[in-house]
LUMVOMI-343713 format. One record per atom (N, C-alpha, C): x, y, z. Coordinates in steps of 0.05 Angstrom, whole numbers, plus 5000, padded with zeros to 4 digits. Example, Ala and Ser with C-alpha at 12.3 -4.5 7.8 and 13.67 -1.06 7.14 Angstrom:
# residues 2
526448865156524649105156526449345156525749555142527349795143525850015157
# end
This chain:
# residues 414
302040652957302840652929304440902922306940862899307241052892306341322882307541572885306041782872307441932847309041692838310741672808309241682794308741712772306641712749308741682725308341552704310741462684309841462661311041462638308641492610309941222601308441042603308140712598308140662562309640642554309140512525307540292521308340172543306239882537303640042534301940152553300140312548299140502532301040672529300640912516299841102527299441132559299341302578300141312594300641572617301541602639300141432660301441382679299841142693302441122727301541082743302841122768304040882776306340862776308140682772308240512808307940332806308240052823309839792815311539772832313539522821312039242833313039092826310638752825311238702861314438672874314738682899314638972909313738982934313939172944317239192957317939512946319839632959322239512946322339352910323439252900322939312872325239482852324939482827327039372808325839162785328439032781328539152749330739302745331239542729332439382698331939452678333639342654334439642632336239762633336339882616338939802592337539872567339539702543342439972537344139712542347039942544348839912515350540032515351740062481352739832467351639902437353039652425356639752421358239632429360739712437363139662418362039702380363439642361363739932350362240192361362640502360362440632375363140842383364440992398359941122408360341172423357341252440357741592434354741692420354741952415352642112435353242372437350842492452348342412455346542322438345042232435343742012447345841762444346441592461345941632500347741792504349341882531345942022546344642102520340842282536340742002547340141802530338241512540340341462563342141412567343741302596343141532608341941822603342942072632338842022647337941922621334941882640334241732651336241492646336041272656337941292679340041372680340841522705338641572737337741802724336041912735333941692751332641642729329941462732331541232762334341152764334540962784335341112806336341352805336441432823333341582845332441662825329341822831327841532846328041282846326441092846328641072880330141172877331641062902332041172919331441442912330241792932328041672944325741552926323541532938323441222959325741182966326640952982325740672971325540602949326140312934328840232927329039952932331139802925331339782890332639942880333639812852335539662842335339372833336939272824336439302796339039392779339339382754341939372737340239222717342239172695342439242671345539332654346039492631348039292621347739252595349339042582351439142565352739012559354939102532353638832510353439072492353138842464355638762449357138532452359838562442359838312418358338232406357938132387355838102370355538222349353038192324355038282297352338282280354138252255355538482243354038792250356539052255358638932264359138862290362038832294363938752281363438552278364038302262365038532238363438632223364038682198365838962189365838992222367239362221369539272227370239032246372438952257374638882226373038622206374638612196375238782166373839062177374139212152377039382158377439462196379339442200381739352198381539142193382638932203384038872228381838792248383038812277380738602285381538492306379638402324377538512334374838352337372538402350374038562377375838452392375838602418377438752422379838772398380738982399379139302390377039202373375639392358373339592385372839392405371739432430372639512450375239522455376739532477377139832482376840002464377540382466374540422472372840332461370940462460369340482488369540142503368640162522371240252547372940392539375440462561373240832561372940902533371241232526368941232549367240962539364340902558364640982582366940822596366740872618367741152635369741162613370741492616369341732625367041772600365341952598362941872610362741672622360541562647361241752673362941692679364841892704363742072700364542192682365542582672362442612680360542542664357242592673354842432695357142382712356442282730353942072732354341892710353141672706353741402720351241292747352141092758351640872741353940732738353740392740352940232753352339962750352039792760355439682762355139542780358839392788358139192767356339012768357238862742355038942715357238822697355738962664355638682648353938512648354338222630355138352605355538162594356538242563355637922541354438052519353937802499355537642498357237592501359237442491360337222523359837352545358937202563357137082578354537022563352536982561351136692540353736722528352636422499351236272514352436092540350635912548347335962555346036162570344136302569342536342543343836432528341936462497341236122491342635992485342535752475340835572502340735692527338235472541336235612529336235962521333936052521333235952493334435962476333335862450332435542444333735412465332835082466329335132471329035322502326835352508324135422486325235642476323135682441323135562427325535372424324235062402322434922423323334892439321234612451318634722453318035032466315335132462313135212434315135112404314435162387314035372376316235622391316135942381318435932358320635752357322935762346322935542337325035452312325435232298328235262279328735012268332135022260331235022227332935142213333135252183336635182178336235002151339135032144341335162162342135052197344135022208342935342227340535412222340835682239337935662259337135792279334835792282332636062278330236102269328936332279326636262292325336492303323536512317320936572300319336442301315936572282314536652295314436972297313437132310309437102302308736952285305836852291305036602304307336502318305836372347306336482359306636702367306736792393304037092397302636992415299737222405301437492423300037672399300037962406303338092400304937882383306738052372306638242359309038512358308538782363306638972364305738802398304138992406305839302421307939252427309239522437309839772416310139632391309939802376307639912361305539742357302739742353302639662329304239372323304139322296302539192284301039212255299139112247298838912235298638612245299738452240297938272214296338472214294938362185295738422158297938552164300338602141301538372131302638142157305237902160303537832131305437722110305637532091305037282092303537112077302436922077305736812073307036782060308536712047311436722069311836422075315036392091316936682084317736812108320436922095321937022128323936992113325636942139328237152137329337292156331937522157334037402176335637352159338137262181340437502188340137752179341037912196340138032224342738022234342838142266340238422267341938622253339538832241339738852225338239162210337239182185336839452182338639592171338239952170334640142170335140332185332540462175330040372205328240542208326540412218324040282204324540072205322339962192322839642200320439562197319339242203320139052188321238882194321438562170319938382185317238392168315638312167315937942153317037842180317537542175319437412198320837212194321237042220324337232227325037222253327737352261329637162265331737132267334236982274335036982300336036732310336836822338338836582338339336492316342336362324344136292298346736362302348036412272349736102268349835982250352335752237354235922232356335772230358235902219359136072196360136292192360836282162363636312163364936192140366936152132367836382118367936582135369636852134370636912157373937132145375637222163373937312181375537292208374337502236371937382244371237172231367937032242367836932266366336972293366036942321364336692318365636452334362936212348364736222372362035992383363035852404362535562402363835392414362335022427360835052439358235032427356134872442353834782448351734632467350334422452349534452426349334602417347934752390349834712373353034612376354534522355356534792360357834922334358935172334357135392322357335642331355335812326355136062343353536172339354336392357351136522358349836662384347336792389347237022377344337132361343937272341343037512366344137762354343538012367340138012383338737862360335437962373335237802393337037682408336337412436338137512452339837622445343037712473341337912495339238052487339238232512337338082528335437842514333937702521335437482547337637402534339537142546340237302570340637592570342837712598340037892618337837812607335737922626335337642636334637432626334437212644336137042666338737112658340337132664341037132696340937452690341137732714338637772732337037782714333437812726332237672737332737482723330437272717328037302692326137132685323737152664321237472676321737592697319737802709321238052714321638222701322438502714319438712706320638902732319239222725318739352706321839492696320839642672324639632664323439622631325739672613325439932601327939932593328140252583330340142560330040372541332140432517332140682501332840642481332440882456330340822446329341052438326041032424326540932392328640852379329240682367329640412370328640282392329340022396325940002395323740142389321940082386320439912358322740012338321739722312323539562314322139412328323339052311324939052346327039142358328239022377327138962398324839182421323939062435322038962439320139002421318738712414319038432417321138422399322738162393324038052427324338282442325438102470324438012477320638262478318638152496317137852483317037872458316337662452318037292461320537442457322337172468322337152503322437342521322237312541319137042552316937262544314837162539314136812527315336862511315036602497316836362506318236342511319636302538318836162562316836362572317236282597313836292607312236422591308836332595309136562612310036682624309536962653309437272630308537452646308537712636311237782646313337892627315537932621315938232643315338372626315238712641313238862639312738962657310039142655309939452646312539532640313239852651315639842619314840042604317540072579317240362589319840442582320240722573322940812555321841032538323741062517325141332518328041352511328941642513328141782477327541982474327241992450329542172434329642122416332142262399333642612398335742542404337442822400337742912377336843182368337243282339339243522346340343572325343043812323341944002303342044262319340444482296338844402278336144272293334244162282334243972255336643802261336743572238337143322260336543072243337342792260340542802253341542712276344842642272345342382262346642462248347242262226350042252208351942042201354442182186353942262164351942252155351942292124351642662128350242712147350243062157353243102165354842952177357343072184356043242218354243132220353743232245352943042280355242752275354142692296356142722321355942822347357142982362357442792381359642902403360342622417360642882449361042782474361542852495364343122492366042982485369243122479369043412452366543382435366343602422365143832431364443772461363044042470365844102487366243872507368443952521370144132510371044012481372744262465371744472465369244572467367744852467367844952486369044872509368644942545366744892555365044722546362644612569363844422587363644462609363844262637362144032634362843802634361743502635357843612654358043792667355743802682353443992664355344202657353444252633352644142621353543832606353343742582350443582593350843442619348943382638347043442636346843752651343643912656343443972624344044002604342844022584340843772581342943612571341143312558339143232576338843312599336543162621334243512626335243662614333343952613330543962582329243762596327243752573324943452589323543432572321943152571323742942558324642722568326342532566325342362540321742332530321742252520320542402499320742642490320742862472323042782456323642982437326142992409326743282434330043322435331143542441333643602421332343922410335144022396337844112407339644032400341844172404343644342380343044572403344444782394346544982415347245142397350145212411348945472428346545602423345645752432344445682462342845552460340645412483343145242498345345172492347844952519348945192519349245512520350045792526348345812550346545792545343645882561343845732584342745512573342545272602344345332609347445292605349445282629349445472633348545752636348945942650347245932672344045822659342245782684343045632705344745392696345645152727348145332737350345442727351045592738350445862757348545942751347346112762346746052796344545852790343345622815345645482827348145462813349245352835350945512851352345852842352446022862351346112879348346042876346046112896346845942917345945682914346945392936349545442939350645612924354245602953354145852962352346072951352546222981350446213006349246043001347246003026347945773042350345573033352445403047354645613061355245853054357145953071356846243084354546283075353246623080352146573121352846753136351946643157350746933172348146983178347647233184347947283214347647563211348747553250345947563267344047713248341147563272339347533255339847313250337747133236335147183242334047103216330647203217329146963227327246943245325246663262323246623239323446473213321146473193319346233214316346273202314746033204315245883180315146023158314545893137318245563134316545323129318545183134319945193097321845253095321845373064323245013056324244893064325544653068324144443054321744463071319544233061317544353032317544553027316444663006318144672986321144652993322644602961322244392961321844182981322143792975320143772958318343952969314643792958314043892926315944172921315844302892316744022879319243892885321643782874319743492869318743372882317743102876315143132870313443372873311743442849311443422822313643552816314643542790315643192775317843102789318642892781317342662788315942742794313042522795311542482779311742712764309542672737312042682713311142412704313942242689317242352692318042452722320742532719321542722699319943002705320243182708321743362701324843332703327043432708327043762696326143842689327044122676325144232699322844132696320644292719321144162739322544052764323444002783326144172789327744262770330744362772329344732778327844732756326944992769325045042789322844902794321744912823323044842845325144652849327244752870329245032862329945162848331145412837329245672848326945572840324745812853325545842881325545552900325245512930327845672935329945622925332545752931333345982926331946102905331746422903330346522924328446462926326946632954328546552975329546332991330946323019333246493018335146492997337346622992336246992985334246972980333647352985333247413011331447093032330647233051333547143068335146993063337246993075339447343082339047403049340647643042338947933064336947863065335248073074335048093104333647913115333047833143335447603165336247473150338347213158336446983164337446723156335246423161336946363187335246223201336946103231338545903218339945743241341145583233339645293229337645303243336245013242334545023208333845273195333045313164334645283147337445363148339845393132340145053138340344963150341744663155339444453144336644503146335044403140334544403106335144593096334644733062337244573049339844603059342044503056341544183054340244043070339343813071337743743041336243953044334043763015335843792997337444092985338644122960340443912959341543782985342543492977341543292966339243252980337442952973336743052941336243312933335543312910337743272890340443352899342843372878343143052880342842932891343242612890342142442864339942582857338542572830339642632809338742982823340243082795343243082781345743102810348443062797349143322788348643552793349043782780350244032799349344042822349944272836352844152858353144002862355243932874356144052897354043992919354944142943354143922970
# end
């Protein structure tokens, strides 16, 4: 078994992570809705999620995973024709930025990215499926889902469902500002409306188009199938959205959906939530303007507990990047420093940075306390390098791990 340990939302505790096949994890992390431009904030949840598939694939598991584009709900729709532009023209910069600033922070992709909008058929088997199981039903030309057949809805969030209203009531928006619950049936398939810029499609379902709370549902069954590992998102997708998957997944298909959630938790700016109404929400290109290197921007956002609140400030992305800068002149002079009589250590310094390094990121991925417990290992080899000289079979061996570890991390680049 693994010696990952993960802080489980389904749970509410740390708990040592095991995927259902062995030597197989089938990954879901929720990717941008693609009608605004993706802010720092944003970019933490993709850099841990980053991480998390790579760390899973250090430790030699197969990850297959998938990140979606949300390219149709009722934001779009409604920003597009405030524009006045097309749904895909309104999409088309934003995800050209996505992928841009994916690069720059060396965020892997998956080669393919489904997208809502190629997916309709999938929503609409999946929503046939919830009527026939009696989770879902049709309303004046639309369908929702009644989240009191289905037992143990929001339990991920720990919702108290002795609140729900006696009384029918039903939300046919995609979302709904704010965190907070609507406490009543959800929507998962839209009729038409007879306004500019309005998106359907043909089919069996008539014209119409799949409601935001089913698209990530339709492209996990999809891609996945009804069983994955673990999903991940923003710790804002915890009211009302992923619930609502697990419940449709679930409901669905009678199997336990995912066993494993995890959430990135929110970026604050000089200790406020970013927000426009502050005039303070920050994007990749506004630090760039400040001279931070795409890698700085990096080791910052992933230099903390992933699922903590981290402030940003102009003081502390001074700091950090000086610290990864620092560590990474260390690792290029112990790549090119070569002594003339090397010192015979016992001590194998090699295997004791590995074992600091997956120590740490073992207990829920780590990353700030893994970056510096390999930093410790590298300060000492590189003094005793400077002092005594490492042979060549230590230098080549140490050189080896700070690889396997930069493979993770993405930061030292050597």
């Amino acid at each position: 078994m693994s010696r990952l340990k993960l802080y489980n939302i389904f749970t509410d505790k740390k708990e040592r992570f095991a995927p259902r096949k062995k030597g197989r994890v089938k990954l879901f992390t929720c990717g941008p809705s693609v009608y605004r431009r993706q802010h720092l904030g944003n970019y933490r949840t993709y850099l841990f999620e980053d991480v998390l598939q790579k760390y899973l694939e250090y430790t030699g598991l197969n990850v297959i995973r998938v990140i979606n584009f949300t390219d149709i709900e009722d934001k779009a729709i409604e920003e597009a024709r405030e524009k006045e532009v097309s749904v895909e023209e309104l999409r088309r910069p934003v995800e050209e930025d996505f992928f841009k600033e994916c690069k720059r922070l060396k965020i892997r992709l998956p080669e393919t990215i489904p997208r809502a909008s190629t997916s309709v058929d999938s929503a609409v088997r999946l929503i046939q499926r919830l009527i026939d199981r009696g989770h879902a039903y049709w309303h004046q030309g639309e369908v929702f889902f009644d989240p009191q057949t289905y037992e143990g809805f929001g339990r991920l969030y720990g919702l108290d469902m002795n609140r729900w209203p006696d009384k029918k009531v039903r939300f046919r928006r995609d979302t709904y500002p704010g965190q907070r619950w609507n406490l009543g049936d959800f929507i998962l398939w839209h009729k038409i409306e007879k306004k500019e810029g309005e998106l359907w499609w043909d089919t069996d379902f008539g014209r119409g188009r799949p409601a935001w709370n089913v698209q990530d549902a339709a492209m996990i069954s999809k891609h996945l199938g009804f069983e994955i590992d673990i999903h991940t998102g923003g710790v804002d997708n915890l009211y009302r959205h992923h619930d609502y998957t697990l419940a449709i997944m679930e409901g669905a298909s009678s199997k336990q959906f995912c066993p494993w959630w995890l959430h990135g938790g929110h970026l604050m700016v000089n200790g406020q939530k970013m927000s426009k109404s502050k005039d303070n929400v920050t994007y990749v290109e506004d630090l760039l303007d400040q001279g931070f290197h795409p890698r700085h921007i990096r080791f910052f956002l992933l230099y903390g507990p992933y699922n903590d609140k981290l402030d940003l400030r102009l003081s502390q992305m001074e700091e950090r990047a000086g610290h990864l800068d620092r560590i990474r002149r260390l690792a290029s002079s112990l790549q090119t420093h070569n002594a003339e009589n090397p010192h015979e250590t016992e001590e194998d310094l090699a295997e004791k940075m590995r074992v600091a390094f997956e120590e740490r990121m073992n207990d829920n991925l780590d990353f700030a306390g893994a970056f510096d417990a390999m930093a410790d290992h590298l300060i000492c080899a590189v003094s005793v390098d400077k002092k005594d000289g490492i042979n060549a079979k230590s230098r080549n061996a140490l050189l080896e791990v700070i690889r396997d570890i930069d493979r993770v991390f993405s930061v030292l680049g050597i």
